[in-house]
LUMKE-249990 format. One record per residue: residue in one letter; x, y, z of N, C-alpha, C in turn. Coordinates in steps of 0.02 Angstrom, whole numbers, plus 50000, padded with zeros to 5 digits. Example, Ala and Ser with C-alpha at 12.3 -4.5 7.8 and 13.67 -1.06 7.14 Angstrom:
BEGIN
A506604971650390506154977550390506604983550390;S506424988850354506844994750357506455000250394;
END
This chain:
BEGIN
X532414723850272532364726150340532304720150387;X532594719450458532704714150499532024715650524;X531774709850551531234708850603531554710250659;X531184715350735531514712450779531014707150838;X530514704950780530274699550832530534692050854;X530854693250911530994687150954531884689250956;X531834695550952532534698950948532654702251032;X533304704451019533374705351106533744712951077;X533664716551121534024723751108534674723351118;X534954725851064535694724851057536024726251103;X535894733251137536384739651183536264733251266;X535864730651282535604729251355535564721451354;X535454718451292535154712151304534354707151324;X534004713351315533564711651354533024714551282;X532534707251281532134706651224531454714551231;X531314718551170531344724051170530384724651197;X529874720251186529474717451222529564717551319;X530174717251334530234715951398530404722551443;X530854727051394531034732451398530344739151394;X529814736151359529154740051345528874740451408;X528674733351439528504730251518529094734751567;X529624735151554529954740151608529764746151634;X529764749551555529614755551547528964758651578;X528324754551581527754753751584527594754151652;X527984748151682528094747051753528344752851796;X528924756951771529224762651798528584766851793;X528464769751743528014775151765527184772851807;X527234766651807526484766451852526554760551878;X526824755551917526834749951938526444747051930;X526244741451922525504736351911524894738851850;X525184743851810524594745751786524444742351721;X524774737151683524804734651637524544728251633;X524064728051610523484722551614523694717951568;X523324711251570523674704951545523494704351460;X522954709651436522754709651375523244714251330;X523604719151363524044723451356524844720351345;X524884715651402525524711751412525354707451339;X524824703251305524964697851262524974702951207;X524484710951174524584712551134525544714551110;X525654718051180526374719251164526894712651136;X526654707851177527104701351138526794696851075;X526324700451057526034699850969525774693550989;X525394690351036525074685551075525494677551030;X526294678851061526574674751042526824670151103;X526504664151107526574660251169527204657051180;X527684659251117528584653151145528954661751178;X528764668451144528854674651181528694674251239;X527994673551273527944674751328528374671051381;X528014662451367528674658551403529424658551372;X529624661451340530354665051367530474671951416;X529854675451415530014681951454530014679451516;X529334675351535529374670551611529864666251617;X530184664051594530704661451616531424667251624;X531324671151599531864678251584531764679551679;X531054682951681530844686951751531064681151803;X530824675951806531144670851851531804668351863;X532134670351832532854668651825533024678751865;X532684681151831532934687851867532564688751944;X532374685351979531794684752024532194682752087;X532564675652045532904672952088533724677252109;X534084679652040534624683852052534614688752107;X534164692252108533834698852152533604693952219;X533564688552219533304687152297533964684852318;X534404681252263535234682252307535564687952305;X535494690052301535804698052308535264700552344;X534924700452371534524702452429534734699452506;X534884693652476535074688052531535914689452543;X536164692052504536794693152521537124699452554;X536554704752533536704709852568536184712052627;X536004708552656535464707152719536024710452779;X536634711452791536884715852832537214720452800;X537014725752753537324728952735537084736452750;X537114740452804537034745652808536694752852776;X536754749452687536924755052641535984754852608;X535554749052659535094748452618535014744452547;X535664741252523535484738452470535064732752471;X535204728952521534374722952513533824724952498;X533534733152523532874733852504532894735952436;X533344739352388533574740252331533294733652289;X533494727552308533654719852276532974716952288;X532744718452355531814716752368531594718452324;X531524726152313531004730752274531034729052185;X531574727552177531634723652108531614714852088;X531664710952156531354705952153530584703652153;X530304710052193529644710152185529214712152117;X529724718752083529494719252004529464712551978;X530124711151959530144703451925529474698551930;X529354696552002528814694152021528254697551995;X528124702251988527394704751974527434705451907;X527934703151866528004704751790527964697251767;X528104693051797527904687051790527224683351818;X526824685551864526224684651873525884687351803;X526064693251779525594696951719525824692351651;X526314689551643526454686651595526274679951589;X525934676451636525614670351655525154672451637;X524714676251657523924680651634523944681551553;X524244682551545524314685251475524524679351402;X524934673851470524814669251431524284663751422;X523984663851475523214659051460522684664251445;X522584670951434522304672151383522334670951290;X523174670851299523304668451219522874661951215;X523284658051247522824650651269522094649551232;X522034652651297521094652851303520894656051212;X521434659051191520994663751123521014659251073;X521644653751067521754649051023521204645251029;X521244641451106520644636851075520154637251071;X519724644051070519224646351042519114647250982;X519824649550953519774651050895519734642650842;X519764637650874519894629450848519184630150845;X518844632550899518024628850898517484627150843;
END
């Protein structure tokens, strides 16, 4: 049987850890705490800094495409805001989540 840790979901691309944080996010915005965020990524610290670097790279996409459709009638900039701002707040929690790993390692050295 394959592992799928440090695997990305076949159908989307998008590592299946990250896709949990989506899901999570949709039904309650902000409600996913940073002890929650490192259990889901099996408090694996080269996981997390790849997901932060994932959300930041998607952070920035969504603020050009925010920036690009800034006269567009149809409302899509606030569309491209409202998901640049996820990104952002999915990467604040994944910073949290990673200096708790942090913090647990070198406790656990002591």
């Amino acid at each position: 049987m394959r592992s799928t840790r440090g695997s990305e979901n076949e159908s989307s691309g998008i590592h299946a850890a990250m896709l949990t944080f989506l899901r999570l996010d949709a039904k309650s915005p902000g409600s996913v705490k940073p002890a929650l965020a490192a259990r889901v990524c099996e408090n694996d610290t080269e996981l997390l800094l790849s997901l932060i670097r994932w959300n930041k790279e998607q952070e920035i996409s969504w603020r050009t495409a925010r920036d690009a459709e800034a006269d567009d009638p149809n409302d899509e900039a606030d569309v491209c805001e409202h998901e640049r701002a996820r990104a952002q707040r999915t990467t604040k929690l994944l910073r949290k989540a990673l200096r708790l790993v942090a913090n647990e390692g070198r406790y656990q050295r002591l």
